[in-house]
C-alpha positions as CSV (number, residue, x, y, z in Angstrom):
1,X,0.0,0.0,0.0
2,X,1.3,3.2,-0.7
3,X,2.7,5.5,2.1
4,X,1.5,9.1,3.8
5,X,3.1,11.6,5.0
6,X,0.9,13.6,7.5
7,X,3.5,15.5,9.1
8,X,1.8,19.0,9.8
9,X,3.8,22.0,8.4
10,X,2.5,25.8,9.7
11,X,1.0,24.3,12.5
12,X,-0.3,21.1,11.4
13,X,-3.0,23.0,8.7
14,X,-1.3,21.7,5.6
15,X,-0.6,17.9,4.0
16,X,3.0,17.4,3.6
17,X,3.8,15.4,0.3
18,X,5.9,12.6,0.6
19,X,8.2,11.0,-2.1
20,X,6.9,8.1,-4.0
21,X,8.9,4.7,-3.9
22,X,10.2,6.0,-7.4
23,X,11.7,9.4,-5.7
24,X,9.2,10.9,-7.4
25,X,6.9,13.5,-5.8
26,X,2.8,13.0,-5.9
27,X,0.9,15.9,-5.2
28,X,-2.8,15.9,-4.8
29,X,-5.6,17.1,-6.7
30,X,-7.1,20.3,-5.9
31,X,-10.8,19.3,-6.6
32,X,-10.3,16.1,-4.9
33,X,-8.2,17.8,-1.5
34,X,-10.2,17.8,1.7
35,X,-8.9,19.0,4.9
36,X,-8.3,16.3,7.7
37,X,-7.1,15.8,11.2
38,X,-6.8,12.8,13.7
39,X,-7.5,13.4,17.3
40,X,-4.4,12.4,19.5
41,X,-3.3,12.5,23.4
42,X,-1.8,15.0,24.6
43,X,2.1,13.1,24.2
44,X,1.2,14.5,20.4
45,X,0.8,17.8,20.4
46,X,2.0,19.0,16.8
47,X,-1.6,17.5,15.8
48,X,-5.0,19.9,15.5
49,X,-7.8,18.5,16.6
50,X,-10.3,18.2,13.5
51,X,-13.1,16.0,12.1
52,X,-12.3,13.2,10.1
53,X,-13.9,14.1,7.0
54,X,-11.7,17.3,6.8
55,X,-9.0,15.7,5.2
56,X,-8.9,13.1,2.2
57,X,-5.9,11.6,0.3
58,X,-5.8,10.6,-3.3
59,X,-3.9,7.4,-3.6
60,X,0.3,7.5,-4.4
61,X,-0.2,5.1,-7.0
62,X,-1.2,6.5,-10.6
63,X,-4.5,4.8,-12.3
64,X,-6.9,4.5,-9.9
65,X,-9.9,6.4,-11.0
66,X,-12.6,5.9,-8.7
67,X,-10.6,3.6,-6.5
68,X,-8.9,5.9,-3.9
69,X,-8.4,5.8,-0.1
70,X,-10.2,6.9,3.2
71,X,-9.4,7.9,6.1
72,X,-12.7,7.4,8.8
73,X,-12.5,8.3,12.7
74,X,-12.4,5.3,14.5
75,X,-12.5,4.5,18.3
76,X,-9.4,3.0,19.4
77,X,-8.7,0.8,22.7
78,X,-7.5,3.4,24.7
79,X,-10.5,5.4,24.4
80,X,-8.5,7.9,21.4
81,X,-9.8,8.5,18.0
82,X,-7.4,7.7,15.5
83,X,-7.6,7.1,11.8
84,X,-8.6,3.6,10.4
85,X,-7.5,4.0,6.2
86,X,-9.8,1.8,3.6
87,X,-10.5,1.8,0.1
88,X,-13.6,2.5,-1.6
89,X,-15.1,2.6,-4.9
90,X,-18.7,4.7,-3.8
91,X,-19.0,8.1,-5.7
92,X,-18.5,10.7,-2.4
93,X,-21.9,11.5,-2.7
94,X,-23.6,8.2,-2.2
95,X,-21.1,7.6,0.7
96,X,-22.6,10.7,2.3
97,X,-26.0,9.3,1.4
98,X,-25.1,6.2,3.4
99,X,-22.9,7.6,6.0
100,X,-24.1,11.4,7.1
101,X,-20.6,13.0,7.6
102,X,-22.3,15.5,10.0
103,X,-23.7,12.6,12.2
104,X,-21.0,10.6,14.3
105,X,-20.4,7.1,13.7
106,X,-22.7,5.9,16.1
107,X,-25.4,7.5,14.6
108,X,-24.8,6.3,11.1
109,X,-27.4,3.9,10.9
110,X,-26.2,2.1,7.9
111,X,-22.9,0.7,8.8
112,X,-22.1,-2.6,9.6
113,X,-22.1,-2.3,13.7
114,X,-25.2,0.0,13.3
115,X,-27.6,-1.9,10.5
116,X,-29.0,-3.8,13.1
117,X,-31.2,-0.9,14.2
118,X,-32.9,0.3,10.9
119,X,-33.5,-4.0,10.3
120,X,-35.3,-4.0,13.4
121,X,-37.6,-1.1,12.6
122,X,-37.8,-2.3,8.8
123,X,-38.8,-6.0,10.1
124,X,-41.7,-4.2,12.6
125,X,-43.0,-2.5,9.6
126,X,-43.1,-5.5,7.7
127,X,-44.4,-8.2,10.1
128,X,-47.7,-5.7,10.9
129,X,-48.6,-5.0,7.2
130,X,-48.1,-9.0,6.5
131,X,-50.2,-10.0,9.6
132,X,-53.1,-7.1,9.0
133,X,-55.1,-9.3,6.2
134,X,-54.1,-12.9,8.0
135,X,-56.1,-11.4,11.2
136,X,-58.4,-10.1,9.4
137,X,-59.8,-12.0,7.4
138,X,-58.3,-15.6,8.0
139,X,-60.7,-16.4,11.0
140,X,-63.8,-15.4,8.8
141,X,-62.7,-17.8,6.5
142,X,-62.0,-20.5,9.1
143,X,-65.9,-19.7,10.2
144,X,-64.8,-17.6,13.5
145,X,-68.0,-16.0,15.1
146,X,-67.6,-11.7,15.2
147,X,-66.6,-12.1,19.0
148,X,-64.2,-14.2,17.8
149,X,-62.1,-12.7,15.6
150,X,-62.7,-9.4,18.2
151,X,-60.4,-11.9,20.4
152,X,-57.8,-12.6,18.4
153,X,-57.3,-9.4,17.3
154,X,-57.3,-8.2,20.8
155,X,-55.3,-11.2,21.2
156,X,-52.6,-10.1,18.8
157,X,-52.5,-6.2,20.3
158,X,-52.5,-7.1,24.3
159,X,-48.5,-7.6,24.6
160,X,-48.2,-3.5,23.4
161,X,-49.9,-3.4,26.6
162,X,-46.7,-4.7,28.5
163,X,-44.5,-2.5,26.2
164,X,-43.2,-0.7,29.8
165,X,-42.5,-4.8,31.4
166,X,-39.9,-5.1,28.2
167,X,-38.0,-1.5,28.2
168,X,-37.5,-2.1,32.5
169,X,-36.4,-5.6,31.9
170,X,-34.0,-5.1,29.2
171,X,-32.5,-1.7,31.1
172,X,-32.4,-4.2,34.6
173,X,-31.6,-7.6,32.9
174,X,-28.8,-8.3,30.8
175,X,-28.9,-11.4,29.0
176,X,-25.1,-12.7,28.4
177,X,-23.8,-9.1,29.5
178,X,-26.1,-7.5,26.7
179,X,-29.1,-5.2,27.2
180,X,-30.6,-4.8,24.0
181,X,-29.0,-6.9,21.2
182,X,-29.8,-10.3,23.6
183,X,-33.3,-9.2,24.1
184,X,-33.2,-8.7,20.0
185,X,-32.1,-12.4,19.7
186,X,-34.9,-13.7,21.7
187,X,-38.1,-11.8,20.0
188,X,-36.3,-13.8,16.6
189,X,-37.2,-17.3,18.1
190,X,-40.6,-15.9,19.1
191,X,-41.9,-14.2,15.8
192,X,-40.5,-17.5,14.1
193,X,-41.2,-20.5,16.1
194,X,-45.2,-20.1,16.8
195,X,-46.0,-19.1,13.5
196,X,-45.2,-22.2,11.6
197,X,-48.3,-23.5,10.2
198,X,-49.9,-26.6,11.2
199,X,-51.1,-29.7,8.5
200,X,-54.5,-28.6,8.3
201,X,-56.1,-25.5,9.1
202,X,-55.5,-24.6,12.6
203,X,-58.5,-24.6,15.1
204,X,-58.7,-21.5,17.3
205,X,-57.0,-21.8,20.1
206,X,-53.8,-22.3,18.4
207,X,-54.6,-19.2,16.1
208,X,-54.8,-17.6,19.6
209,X,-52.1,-18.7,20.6
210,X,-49.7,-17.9,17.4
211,X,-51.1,-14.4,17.6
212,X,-50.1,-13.7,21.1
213,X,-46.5,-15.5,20.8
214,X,-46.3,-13.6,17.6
215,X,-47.4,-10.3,19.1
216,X,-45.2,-10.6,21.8
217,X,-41.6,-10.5,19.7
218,X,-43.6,-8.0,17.9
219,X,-43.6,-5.4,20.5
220,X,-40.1,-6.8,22.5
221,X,-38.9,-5.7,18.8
222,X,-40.2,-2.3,18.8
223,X,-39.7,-1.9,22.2
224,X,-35.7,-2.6,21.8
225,X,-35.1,-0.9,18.4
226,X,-36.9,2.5,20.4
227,X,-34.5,1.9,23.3
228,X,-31.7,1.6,21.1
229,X,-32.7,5.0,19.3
230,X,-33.5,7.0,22.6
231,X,-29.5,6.4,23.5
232,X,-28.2,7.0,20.5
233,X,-30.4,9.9,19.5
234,X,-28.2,11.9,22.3
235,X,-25.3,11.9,20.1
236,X,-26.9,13.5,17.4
237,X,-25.7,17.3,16.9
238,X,-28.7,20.1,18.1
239,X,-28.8,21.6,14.9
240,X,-29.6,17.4,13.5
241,X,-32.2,16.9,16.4
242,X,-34.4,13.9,15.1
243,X,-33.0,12.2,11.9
244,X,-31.8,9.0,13.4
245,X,-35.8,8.5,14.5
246,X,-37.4,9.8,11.5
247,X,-34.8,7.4,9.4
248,X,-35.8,4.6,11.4
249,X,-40.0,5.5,11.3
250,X,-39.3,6.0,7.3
251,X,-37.6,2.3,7.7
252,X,-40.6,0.6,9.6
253,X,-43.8,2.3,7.7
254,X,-42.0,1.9,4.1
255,X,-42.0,-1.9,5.4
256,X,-45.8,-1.5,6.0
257,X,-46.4,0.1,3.0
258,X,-44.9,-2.4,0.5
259,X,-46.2,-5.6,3.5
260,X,-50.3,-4.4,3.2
261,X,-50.4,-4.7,-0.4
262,X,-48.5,-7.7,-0.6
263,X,-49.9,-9.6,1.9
264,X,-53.3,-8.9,0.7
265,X,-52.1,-10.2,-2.8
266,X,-50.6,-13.5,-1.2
267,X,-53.6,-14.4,1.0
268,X,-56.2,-13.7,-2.3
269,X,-54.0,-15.5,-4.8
270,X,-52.4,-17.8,-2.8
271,X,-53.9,-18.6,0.2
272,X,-52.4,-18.1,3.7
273,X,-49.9,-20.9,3.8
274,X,-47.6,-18.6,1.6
275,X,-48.3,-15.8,4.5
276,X,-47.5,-18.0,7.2
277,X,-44.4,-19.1,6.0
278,X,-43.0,-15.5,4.9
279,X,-44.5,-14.1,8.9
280,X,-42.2,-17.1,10.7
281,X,-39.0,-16.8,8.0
282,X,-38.6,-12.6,8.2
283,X,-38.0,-13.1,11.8
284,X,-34.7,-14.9,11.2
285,X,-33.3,-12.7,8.8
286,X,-32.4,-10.0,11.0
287,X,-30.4,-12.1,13.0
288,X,-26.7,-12.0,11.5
289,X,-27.4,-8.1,11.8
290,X,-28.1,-8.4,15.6
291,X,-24.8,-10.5,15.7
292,X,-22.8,-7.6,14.4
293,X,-24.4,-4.9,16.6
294,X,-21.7,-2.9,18.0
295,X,-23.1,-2.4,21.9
296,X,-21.0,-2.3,25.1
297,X,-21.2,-6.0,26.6
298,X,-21.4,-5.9,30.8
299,X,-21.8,-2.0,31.0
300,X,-22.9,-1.4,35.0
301,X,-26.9,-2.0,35.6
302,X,-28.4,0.4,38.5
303,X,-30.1,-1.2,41.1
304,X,-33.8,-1.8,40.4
305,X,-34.8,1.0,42.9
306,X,-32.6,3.4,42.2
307,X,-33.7,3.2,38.5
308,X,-37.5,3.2,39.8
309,X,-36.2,6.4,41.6
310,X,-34.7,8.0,38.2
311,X,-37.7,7.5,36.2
312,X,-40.0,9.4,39.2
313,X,-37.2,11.9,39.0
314,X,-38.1,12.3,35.4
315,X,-41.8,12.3,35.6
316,X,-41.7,14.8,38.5
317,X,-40.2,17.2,35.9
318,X,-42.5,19.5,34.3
319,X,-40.6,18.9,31.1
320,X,-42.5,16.1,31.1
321,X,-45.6,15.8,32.5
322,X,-46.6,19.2,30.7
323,X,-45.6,18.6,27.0
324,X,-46.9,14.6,27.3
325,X,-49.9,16.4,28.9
326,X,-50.5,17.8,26.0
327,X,-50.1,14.8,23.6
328,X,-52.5,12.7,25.5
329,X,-55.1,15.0,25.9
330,X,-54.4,16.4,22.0
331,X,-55.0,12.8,20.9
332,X,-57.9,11.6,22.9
333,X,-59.8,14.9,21.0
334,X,-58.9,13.5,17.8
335,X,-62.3,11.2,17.6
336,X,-63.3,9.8,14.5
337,X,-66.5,9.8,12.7
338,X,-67.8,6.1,13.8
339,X,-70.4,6.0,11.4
340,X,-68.7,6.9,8.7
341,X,-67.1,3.6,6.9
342,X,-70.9,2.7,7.1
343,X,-72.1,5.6,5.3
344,X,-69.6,4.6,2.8
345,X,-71.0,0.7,2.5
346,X,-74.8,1.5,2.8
347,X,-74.9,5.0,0.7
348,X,-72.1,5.1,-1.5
349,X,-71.8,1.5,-2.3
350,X,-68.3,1.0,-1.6
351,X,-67.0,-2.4,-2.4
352,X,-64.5,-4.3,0.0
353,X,-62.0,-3.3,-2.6
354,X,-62.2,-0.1,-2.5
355,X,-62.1,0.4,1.4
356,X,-58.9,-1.9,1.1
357,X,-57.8,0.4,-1.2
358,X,-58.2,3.2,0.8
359,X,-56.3,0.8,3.8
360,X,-53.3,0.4,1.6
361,X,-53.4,4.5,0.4
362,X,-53.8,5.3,4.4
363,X,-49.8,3.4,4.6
364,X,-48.5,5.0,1.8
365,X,-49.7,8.1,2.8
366,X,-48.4,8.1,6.4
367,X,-44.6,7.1,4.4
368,X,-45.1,10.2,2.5
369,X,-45.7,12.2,5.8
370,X,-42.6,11.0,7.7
371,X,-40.6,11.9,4.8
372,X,-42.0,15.3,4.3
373,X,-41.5,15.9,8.2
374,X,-37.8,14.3,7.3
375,X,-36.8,16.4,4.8
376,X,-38.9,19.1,4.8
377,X,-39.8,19.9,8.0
378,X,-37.6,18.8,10.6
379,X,-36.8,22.6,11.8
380,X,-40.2,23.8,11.9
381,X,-41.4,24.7,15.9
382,X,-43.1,21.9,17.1
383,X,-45.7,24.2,18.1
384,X,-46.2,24.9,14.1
385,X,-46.4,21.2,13.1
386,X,-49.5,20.9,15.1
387,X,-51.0,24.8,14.4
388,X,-51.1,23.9,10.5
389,X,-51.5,19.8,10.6
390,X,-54.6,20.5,12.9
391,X,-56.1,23.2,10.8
392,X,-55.6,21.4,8.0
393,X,-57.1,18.4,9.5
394,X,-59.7,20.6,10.3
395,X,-60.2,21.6,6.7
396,X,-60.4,18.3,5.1
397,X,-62.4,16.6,7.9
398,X,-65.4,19.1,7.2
399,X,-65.3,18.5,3.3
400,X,-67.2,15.0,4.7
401,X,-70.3,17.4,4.8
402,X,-70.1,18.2,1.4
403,X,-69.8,14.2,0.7
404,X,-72.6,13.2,2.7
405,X,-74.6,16.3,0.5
406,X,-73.6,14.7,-2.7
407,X,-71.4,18.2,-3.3
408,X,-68.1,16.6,-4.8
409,X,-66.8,19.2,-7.7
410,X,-67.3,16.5,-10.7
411,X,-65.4,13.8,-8.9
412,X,-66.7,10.4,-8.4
413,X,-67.7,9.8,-4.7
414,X,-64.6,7.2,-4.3
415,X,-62.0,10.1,-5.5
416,X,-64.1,12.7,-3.1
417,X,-63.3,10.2,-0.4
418,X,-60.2,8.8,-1.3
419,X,-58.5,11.9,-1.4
420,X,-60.1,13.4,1.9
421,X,-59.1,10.7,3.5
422,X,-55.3,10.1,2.4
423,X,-54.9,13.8,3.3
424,X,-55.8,12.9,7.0
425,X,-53.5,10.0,7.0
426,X,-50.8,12.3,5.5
427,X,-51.5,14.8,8.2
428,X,-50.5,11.9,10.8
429,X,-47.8,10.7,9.4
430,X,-45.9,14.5,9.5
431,X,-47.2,14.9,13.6
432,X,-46.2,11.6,14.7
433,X,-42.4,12.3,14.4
434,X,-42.5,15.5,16.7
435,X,-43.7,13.8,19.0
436,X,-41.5,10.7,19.0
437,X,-38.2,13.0,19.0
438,X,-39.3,15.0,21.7
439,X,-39.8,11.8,24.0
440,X,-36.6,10.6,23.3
441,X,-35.1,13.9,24.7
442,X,-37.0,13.3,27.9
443,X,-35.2,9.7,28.5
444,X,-32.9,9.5,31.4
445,X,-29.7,7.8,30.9
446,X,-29.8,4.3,31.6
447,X,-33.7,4.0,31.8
448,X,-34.4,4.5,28.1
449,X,-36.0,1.1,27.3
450,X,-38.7,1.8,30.5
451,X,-39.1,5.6,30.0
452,X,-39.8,5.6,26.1
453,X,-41.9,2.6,26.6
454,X,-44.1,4.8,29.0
455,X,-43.4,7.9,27.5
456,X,-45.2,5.7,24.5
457,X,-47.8,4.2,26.3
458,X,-49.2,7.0,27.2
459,X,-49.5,8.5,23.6
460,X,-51.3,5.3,22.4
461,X,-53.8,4.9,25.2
462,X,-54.7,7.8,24.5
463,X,-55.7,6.7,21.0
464,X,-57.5,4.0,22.7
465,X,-59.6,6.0,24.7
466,X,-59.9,8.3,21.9
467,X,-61.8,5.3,20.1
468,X,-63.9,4.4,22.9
469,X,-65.1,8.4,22.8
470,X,-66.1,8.0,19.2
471,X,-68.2,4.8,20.3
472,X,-69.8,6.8,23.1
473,X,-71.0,9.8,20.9
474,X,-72.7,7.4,18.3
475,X,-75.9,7.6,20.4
476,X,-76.2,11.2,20.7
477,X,-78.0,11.1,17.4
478,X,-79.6,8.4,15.1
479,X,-76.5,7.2,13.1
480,X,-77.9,3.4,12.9
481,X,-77.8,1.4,9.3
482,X,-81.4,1.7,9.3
483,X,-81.2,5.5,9.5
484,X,-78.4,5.2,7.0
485,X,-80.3,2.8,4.4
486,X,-84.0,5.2,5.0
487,X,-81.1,8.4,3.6
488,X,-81.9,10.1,7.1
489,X,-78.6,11.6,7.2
490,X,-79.0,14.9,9.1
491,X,-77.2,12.6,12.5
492,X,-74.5,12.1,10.3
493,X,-73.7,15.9,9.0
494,X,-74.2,16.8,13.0
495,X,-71.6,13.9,14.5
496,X,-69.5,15.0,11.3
497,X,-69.7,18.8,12.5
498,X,-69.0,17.7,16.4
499,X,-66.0,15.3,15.7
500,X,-64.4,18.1,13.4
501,X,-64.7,20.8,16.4
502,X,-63.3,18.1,18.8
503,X,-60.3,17.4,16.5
504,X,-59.6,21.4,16.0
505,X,-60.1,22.3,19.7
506,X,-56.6,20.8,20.6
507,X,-54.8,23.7,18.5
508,X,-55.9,25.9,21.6
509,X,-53.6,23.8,24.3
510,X,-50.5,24.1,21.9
511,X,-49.4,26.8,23.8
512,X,-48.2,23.6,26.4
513,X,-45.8,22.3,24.2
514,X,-42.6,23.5,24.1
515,X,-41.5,24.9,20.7
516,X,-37.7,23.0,20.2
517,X,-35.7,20.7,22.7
518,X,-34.1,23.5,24.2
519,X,-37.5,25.0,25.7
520,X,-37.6,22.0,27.5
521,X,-34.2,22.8,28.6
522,X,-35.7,26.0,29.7
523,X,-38.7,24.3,31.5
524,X,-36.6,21.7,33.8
525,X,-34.8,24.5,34.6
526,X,-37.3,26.9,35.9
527,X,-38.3,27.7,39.2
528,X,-41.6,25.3,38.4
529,X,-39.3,22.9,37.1
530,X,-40.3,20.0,39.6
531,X,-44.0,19.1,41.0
532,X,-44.2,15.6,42.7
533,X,-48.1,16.1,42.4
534,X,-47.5,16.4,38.2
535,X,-45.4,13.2,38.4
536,X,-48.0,11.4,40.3
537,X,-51.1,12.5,38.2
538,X,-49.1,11.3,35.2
539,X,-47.9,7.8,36.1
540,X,-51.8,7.8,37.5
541,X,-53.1,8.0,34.1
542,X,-50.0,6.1,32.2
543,X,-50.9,2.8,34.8
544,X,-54.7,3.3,34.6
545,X,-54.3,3.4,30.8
546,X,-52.4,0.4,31.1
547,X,-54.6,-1.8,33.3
548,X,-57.3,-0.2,30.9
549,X,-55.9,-1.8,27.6
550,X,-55.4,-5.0,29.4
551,X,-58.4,-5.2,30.6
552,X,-60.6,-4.7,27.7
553,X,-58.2,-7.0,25.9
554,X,-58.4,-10.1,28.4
555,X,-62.2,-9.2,28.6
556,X,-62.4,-9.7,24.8
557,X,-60.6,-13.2,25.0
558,X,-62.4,-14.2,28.2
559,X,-66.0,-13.1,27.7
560,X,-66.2,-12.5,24.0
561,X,-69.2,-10.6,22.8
562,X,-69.4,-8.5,26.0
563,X,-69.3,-5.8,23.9
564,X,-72.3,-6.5,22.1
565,X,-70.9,-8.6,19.1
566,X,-72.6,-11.8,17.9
């Protein structure tokens, strides 16, 4: 390999050329010279400190076009950064793609000892748009009753309920001196090993059972790849707040975007053997990533207590309990129109194609949302992501009126609706990230896996709640099939008018959330900084939400139909 010279002349800002093995001298290219410096102890002082990528080095030896060599900061034994040299043959600008130069190392998702993490989310994305068709309409076919398949699917969702019992046991339990990567290992063997499918169609129990084993390495997944984000998210630079989560959330719905449509076209065409098989063998396939995962084997483990003591800490702040306030009470205002998908059947005639066309749009849609808050976005206040996604919402939710009127500018009913409803879906893809990012930020150090999980729980229960609002407020007026079929539709245009005003009304509390991360800087430092009564009311509502979701979950498996189903 041809030698460098990187002796520093007037003080160490310039590249000393060094004599080839031929005496001859090689200088570099001015178009291809970058500045570069290697971080050294103090025993080396005639070295700057600099960023790797300041510096790059055509190679000595003549005729390599497009081959030339690299230096990248590396992490040596002694805790040092020195300079690790390699050969590449990537333009520079798909290497920056790959690789963000202004991200460290650890946060460059897409290297070897990093890949691990974007898999995980990807494999989350794809193992819920595969399974949404399977549960839904695989125990119809099997001749499952409605309370039935109400069980399984409740079946299926109930381990998201002990989403906070995974992030506490993977920041208190190492399995063979790892945290996350052993935990990642384990939710492998239990996507994989329940879902293979038996000789002859399966009888319910055991579908009940595959859903829950299934749904359990599921959510251990999510749970470790958000655990893994929230501690490497602190490494990202302020001015490049957010881009390893919204990478990752553009990794797991891209997977649910392409997984909906093509498990749809599997079950139809092939049946759900083909489904079954591709659910239990996409486990495995992440696991020679896991194996590569660069984390810190037997890294000290606080006691249990003093961990529980942390994450009070945390909650106590008014960083949190205000801002997460607002989330949960922002999303349980955000009620749908119940009736609506029957309006759609009874009075427009929609076909089961068309609504699962609309299903499928509602995933692309939410895709093309994180990646306009990605790349678009990303500096916009908080505060302003929620203003104009909520008026907008507002907008578009009260064009339903002109739907149910027969008002639709030329378009066919289905493209009236259609587009109305992607809109809303786009909407929720560009506020989910905001909130996501600003969760992370509110992780204490070595409780990540518990405190996201919460911090998480609490945003989703409120969606539950939200649902069981929207159930409540269809017998204020006379929404009923029968009402729908005899084109009495004035109880439709009201509930349509009422949900709208309950989904704008949150704009008016956005004046809770801070506008960037460094307002909630500002707020743990302020002389309200700490309430023990705000950190009480919220781990209230976080563990009644909790025992909430499990309960209506183990209802719906132990006394199916208490709802009212058949």
């Amino acid at each position: 390999m041809p030698g460098y010279s990187l002796a520093p002349t007037n003080g160490g800002d310039e590249l000393a050329d060094e004599s080839n093995s031929d005496g001859g001298l090689t200088t570099m290219s001015p178009t291809r010279r970058k500045k570069m410096a290697i971080e050294t102890s103090d025993s080396r002082p005639s070295y700057k400190k600099k960023t790797s990528r300041e510096l790059e080095m055509t190679p000595l030896s003549p005729g390599s076009d497009g081959v030339f060599e690299r230096f990248d900061d590396e992490i040596g034994e002694d805790g040092l950064h020195v300079a690790q040299m390699r050969s590449t043959v990537l333009p520079l600008w798909f290497e920056d793609w790959l690789f963000p130069p202004h991200l460290p190392r650890q946060c460059q998702l897409l290297r070897v000892e990093n890949i691990a993490v974007p898999a995980c989310y990807l494999l989350v994305g794809l193992l819920l748009g595969l399974s949404s068709p399977l549960i839904n309409a695989y125990p119809i076919d099997l001749g499952a009753s409605e309370a039935q398949q109400t069980s399984i699917s409740a079946i299926r969702n109930l381990p998201a309920s002990f989403k906070l019992i995974f992030g506490f046991l993977s920041d208190s339990t190492p399995l063979m001196g790892y945290r996350r990567k052993s935990y990642m290992l384990r939710k492998s063997q239990l996507d994989a090993t329940p879902s293979v499918p038996p000789d002859d169609a399966p009888t319910m129990p055991f579908l009940s059972l595959c859903a829950l084993m299934a749904g359990m390495g599921l959510w251990l997944a999510d749970v470790m790849g958000d655990s893994i984000v929230a501690e490497k998210a602190k490494l990202e630079p302020p001015e490049y707040r957010g881009s390893i989560q919204s990478s990752c959330y553009a990794f797991r719905f891209f997977g649910s975007m392409i997984a909906v449509p093509l498990g749809t076209y599997l079950y139809s065409t092939l049946g759900p053997f083909y489904v079954v098989v591709l659910l239990a063998l996409l486990p495995l396939s992440i696991i020679p990533f896991v194996v590569t995962f660069n984390e810190i084997k037997d890294l000290p483990v606080a006691p249990i207590p003093e961990q529980c003591q942390e994450i009070f800490n945390t909650v106590c702040s008014r960083a949190v309990w205000q801002p997460l306030g607002f989330v949960w009470t922002y999303n349980i205002l955000q009620v749908g129109n119940s009736a609506w998908k029957q309006f759609l059947r009874t009075n427009l005639g929609f076909t089961a194609c068309q609504l699962n066309m609309m299903l499928v749009s509602a995933y692309i849609l939410l895709y093309a949302g994180v990646l306009t808050y990605k790349y678009y976005m990303i500096n916009w206040s908080w505060r302003k992501v929620y203003i104009v996604t909520t008026l907008l919402n507002g907008l578009f939710s009260i064009l339903q009126v002109l739907l149910i009127y027969g008002i639709t500018f030329g378009l066919s009913p289905f493209l009236f609706a259609f587009g109305d409803d992607a809109f809303a879906d786009f909407l929720g893809g560009v506020q989910f990230l905001p909130t996501t990012i600003m969760m992370v930020h509110l992780c204490p150090s070595g409780s990540e896996g518990a405190s996201y999980s919460m911090f998480t729980t609490v945003n989703n229960s409120a969606g539950t709640l939200s649902v069981a609002v929207s159930t409540m407020l269809l017998g204020i007026w006379d929404v009923s099939k029968k009402a729908l079929e005899n084109e009495e539709l004035q109880g439709l245009v009201n509930l349509t008018y009422l949900t709208t005003a309950l989904q704008v009304s949150g704009v008016f509390l956005v004046f809770l959330l801070p506008q960037y991360k460094e307002d909630l800087e500002r707020l743990k430092a302020s002389k309200t900084g700490t309430s023990k009564i705000g950190g009480v009311i919220f781990l209230t509502i976080t563990f009644s939400s909790i025992a909430y979701a499990i309960a209506v979950g183990l209802l719906n498996i132990i006394a199916p139909g208490w709802m009212g189903e058949s």
